[in-house]
C-alpha positions in Angstrom: 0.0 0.0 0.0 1.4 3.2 -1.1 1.2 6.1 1.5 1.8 9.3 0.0 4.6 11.9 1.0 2.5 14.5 1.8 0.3 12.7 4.2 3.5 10.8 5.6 5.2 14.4 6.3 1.7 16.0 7.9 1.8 12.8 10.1 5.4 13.6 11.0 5.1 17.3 11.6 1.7 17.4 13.5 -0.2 18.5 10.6 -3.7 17.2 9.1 -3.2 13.6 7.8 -7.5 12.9 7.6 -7.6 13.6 3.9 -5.0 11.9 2.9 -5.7 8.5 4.9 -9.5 9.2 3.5 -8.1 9.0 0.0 -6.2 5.3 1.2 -9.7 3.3 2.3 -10.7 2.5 -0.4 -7.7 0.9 -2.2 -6.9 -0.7 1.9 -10.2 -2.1 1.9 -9.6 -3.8 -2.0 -6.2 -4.8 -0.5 -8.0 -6.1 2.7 -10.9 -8.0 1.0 -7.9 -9.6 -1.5 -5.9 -11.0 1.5 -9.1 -12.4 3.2 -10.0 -14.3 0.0 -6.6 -15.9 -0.1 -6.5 -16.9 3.4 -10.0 -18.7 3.1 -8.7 -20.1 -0.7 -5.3 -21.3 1.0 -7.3 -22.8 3.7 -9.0 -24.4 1.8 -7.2 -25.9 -0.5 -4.5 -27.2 3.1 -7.7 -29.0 4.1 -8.3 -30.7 1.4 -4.6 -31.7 0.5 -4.0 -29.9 -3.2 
């Protein structure tokens, strides 16, 4: 997940990171959901042996 420099340097110096981490949930949700459907495909196939 790419974190922009701006947001990274308002985090740093005090400043106002809410617009920038607003611009990151979508693409960390898509990231999120991705991950969640591996672990229940890896899971899956571990139980079943393939």
């Amino acid at each position: 997940m790419h974190i922009p420099v701006a947001t990274l340097r308002a985090h740093y110096t005090g400043g106002d990171v809410d617009a920038g981490l607003a611009e990151l949930e979508a693409p960390a949700q898509a990231m999120i959901d991705d991950l969640l459907w591996w672990t229940a495909a890896l899971q899956t196939a571990r139980a079943s042996g393939t």
